[in-house]
C-alpha positions as a printed Julia matrix, in Angstrom:
317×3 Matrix{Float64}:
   0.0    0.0     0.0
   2.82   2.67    0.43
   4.45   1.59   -2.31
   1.41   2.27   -4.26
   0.39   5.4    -2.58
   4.35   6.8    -3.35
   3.41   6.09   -7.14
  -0.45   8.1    -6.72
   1.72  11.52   -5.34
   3.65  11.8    -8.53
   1.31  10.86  -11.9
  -2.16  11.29  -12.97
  -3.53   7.96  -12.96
  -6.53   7.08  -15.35
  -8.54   4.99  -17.63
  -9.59   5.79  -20.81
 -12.59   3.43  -22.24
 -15.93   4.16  -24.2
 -19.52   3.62  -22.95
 -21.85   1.33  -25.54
 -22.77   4.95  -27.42
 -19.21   4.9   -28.32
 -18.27   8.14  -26.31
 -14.81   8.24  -24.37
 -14.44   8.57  -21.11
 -12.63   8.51  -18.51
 -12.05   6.74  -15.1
 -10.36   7.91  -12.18
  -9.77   5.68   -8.93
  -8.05   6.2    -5.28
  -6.65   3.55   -3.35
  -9.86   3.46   -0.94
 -12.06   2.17   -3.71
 -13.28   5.56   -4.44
 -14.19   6.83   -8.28
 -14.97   9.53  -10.58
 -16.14   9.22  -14.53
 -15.81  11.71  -17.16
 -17.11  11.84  -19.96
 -14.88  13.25  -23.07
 -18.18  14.47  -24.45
 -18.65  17.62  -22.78
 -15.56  17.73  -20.43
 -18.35  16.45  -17.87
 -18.14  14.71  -14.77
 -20.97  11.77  -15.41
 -20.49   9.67  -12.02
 -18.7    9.83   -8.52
 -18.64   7.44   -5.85
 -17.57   6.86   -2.76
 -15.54   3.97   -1.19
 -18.69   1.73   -0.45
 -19.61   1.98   -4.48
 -22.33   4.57   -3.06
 -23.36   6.82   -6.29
 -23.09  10.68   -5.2
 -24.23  12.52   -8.04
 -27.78  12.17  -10.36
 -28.15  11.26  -13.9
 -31.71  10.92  -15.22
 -32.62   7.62  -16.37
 -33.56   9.27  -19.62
 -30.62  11.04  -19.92
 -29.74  10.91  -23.87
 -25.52   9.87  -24.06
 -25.44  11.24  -27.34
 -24.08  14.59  -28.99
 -25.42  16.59  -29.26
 -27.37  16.38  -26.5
 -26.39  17.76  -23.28
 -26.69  15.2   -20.64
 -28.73  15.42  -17.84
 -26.91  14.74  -15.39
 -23.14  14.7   -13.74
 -21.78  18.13  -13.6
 -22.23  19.96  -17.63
 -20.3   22.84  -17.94
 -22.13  25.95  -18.64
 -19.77  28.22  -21.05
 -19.69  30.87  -22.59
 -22.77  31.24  -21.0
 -25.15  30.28  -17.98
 -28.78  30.67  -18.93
 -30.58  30.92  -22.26
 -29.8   34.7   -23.72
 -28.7   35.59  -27.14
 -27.92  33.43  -30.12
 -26.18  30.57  -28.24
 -27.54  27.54  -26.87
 -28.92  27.86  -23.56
 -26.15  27.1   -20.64
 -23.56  27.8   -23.94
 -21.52  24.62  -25.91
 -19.15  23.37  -24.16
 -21.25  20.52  -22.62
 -22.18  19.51  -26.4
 -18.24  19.69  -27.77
 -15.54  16.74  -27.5
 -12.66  17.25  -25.63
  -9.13  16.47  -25.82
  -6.84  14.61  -23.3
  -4.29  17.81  -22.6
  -1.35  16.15  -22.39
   0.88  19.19  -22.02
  -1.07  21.42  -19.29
   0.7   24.45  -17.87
   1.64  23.91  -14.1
  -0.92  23.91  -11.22
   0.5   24.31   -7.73
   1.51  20.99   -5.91
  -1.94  20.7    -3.36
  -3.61  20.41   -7.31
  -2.0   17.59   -7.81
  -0.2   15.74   -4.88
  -2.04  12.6    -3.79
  -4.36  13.08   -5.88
  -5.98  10.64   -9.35
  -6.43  13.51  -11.99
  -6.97  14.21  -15.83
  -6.25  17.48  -17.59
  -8.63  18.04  -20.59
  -8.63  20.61  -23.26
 -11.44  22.51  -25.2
 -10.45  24.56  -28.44
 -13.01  26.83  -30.7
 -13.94  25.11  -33.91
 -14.43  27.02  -37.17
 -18.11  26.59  -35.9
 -17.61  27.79  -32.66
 -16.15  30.49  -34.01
 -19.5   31.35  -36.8
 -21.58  31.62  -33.53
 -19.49  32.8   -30.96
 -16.01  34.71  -32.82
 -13.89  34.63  -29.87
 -10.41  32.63  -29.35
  -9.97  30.62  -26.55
  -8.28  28.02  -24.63
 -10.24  26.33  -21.79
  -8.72  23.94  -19.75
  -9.98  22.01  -17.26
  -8.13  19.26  -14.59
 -10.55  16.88  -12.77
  -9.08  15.53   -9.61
  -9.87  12.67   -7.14
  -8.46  13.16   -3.84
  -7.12  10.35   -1.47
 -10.16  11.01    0.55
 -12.68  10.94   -2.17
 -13.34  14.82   -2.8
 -13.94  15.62   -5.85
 -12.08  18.93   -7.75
 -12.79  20.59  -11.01
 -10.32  23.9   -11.97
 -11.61  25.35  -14.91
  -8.9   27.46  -16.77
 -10.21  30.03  -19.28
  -7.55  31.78  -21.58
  -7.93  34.32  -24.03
  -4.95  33.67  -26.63
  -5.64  36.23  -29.25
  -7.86  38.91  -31.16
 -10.29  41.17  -28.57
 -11.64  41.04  -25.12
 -14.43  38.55  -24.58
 -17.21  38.18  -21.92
 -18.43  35.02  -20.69
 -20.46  33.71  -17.75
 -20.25  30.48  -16.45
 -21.5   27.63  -13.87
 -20.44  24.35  -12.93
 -23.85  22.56  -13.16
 -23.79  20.05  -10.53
 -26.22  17.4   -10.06
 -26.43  15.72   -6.63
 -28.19  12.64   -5.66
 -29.99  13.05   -2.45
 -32.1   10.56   -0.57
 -35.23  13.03   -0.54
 -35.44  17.09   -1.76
 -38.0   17.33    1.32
 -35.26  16.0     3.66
 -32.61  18.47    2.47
 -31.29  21.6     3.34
 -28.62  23.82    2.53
 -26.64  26.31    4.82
 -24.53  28.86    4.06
 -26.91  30.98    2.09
 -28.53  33.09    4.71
 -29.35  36.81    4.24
 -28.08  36.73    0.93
 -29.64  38.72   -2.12
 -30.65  36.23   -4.58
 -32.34  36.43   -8.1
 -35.5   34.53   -8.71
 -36.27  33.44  -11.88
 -39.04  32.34  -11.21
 -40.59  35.95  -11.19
 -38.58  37.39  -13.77
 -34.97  37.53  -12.12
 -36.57  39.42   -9.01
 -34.18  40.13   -6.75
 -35.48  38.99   -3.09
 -33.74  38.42    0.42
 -32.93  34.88    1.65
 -35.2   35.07    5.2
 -34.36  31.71    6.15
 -32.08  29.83    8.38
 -31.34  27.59    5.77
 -32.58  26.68    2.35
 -35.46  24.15    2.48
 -37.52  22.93   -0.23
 -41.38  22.28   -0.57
 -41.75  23.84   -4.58
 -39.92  24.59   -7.62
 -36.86  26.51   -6.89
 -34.69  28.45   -9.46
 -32.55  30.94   -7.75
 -29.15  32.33   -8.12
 -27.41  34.18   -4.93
 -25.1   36.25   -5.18
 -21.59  37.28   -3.76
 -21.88  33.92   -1.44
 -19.36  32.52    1.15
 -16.39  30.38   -0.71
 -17.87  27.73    1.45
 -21.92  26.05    1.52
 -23.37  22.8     2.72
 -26.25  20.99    1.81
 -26.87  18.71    4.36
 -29.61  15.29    3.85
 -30.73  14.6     6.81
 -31.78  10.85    5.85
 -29.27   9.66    4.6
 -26.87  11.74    7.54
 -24.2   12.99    5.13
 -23.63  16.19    4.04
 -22.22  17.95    1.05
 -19.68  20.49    1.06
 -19.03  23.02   -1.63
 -15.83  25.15   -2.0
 -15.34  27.35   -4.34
 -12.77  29.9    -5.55
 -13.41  32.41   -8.28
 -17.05  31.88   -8.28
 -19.01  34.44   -6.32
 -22.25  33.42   -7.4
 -24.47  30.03   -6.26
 -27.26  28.68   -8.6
 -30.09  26.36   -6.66
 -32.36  24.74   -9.2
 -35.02  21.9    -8.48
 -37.16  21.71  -10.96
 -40.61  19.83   -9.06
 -43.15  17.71  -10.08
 -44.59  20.03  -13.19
 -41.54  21.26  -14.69
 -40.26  18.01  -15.01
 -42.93  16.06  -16.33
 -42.37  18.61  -18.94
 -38.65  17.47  -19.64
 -38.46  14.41  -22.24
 -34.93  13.82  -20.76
 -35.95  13.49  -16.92
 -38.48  11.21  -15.34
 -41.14  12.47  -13.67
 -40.78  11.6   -10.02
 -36.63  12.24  -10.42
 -37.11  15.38   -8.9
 -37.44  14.43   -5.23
 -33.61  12.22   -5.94
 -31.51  15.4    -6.83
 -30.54  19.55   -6.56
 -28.65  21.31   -8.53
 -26.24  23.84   -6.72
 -23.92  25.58   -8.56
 -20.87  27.49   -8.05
 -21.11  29.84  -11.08
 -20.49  33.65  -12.09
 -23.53  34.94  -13.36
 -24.34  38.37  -12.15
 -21.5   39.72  -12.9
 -19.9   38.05  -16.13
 -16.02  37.96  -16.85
 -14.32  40.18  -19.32
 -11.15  38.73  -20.31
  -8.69  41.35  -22.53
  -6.13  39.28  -24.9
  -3.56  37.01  -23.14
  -5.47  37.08  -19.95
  -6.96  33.73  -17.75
  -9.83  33.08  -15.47
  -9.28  30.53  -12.77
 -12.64  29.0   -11.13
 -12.17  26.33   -8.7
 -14.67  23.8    -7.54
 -14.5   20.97   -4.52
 -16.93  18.99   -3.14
 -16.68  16.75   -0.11
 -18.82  14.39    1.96
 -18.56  14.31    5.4
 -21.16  12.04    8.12
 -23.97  14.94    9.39
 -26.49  13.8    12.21
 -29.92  13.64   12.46
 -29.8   16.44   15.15
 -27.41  18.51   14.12
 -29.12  22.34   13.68
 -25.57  23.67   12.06
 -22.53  22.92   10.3
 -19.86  25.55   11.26
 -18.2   25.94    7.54
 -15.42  26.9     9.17
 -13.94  24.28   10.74
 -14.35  21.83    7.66
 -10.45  20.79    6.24
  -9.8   20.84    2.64
């Protein structure tokens, strides 16, 4: 085991298969039995376990696994923009385009690597990118499994020639929870939040925490780097981090919204939430030669029954 765990520190260690659809992906593994799948199509995160095999993110059983479908499901990414405005696609195309493997990446710091199972992936504009959205870019993106079973995404978003571009963006994550009515998230309260539900109104969280009985589409803004949604039956809680990404998007999409979606089932909503780190409000303007950085973690950690709060601040990562 030490040997083994010497040899983890110092290379990214991977699989790269195909699912029956014919779509790469890959695998990544810890020592502790712990996994993550991405999917080449989209740069997106499709699965993530934990050491007992338990799955901790959703995927509709009518996802569709085929471009150019987005998948519903995992964690899409949501660039160059989050929402449905102007000529793109709605949440933008990189969840629709193929990756690369990026063999070469730049250099991340040491904690972005050491100890850790990782893949570095690349997305470059196609001449058909470029028709609908004429900007040049380089976005990378490293996927990391920690020796503890957190799960990392660092999105890296260059501008490499030609004029300053604006983007928004979101990291659309999918969680599987045992029941929305037995979930709650801290971390949000007293923040401003737009509803767009009622036209991007912007309200007041009143709350203690974030509890869910209807349809919820929200995004709050300028939140703490740190959130936790916390499901009380099955006593484990989610932990968010975030770096770069002011903004959190909570979307659940109830019983009528999603017997209106041919690509989720229409009970699936009370098995998952969407929360986001994202920048939405206000987007990023990136001038030639300049990068973005947005950092995502999650973690699971054992929450109680009982316990009324989570102190954010004493979680390690």
């Amino acid at each position: 085991m030490g040997h083994s765990a010497a040899v983890w520190d110092y290379r990214p260690a991977h699989e790269l298969t195909s699912d029956w659809n014919g779509n790469p992906y890959v695998i990544l593994r810890n020592p502790q039995g712990a996994s993550a799948r991405i999917s080449l199509h989209g740069g997106q995160v499709m699965s993530w376990k934990n050491e007992h095999g338990e799955e901790l993110l959703f995927t509709s059983s009518k996802a569709v696994f085929k471009p150019p479908k987005a998948m519903r499901g995992g964690i899409p990414l949501c660039f160059p923009q989050f929402g449905n405005c102007g000529s793109l696609e709605q949440h933008g195309f990189a969840r629709n385009k193929v990756w690369a493997i990026d063999n070469n990446p730049p250099p991340l710091p040491p904690n972005d690597s050491n100890g850790k199972s990782f893949v570095d992936l690349i997305l470059k504009p196609s001449a058909e990118d470029l028709k609908c959205w004429p900007h040049s870019f380089e976005y990378r993106l490293r996927v990391a499994l920690g020796a503890d079973g957190r799960l990392s995404l660092i999105s890296r978003i260059r501008n490499v020639n030609g004029k300053p571009f604006t983007f928004s963006f979101a990291y659309h994550t999918y969680m599987s929870v045992s029941d929305i009515s037995e979930v709650r998230i801290e971390g949000l309260e007293t923040l401003d939040y737009l509803d767009n539900l009622f036209h991007r109104e912007r309200c007041t969280e009143q709350g203690d925490a974030l509890t869910f009985e209807s349809e919820v589409d929200r995004v709050y803004l300028s939140c703490p780097n740190a959130i936790a949604v916390i499901d009380h039956a099955k006593k484990r809680t989610f932990v968010i981090r975030k770096d770069g990404l002011p903004d959190v998007v909570v979307w659940n999409p109830w019983d009528k919204k999603s017997k209106a979606m041919t690509d989720f089932g229409d009970e699936e909503y009370k098995h998952m939430l969407c929360v986001d780190g994202a920048v939405v409000e206000h987007p990023i303007t990136l001038k030639p030669g300049e990068e973005w950085t947005g950092r995502l973690e999650i973690v699971v950690v054992p929450s109680s029954f009982c316990s009324d709060h989570l102190d954010l601040h004493k979680v390690r990562f």
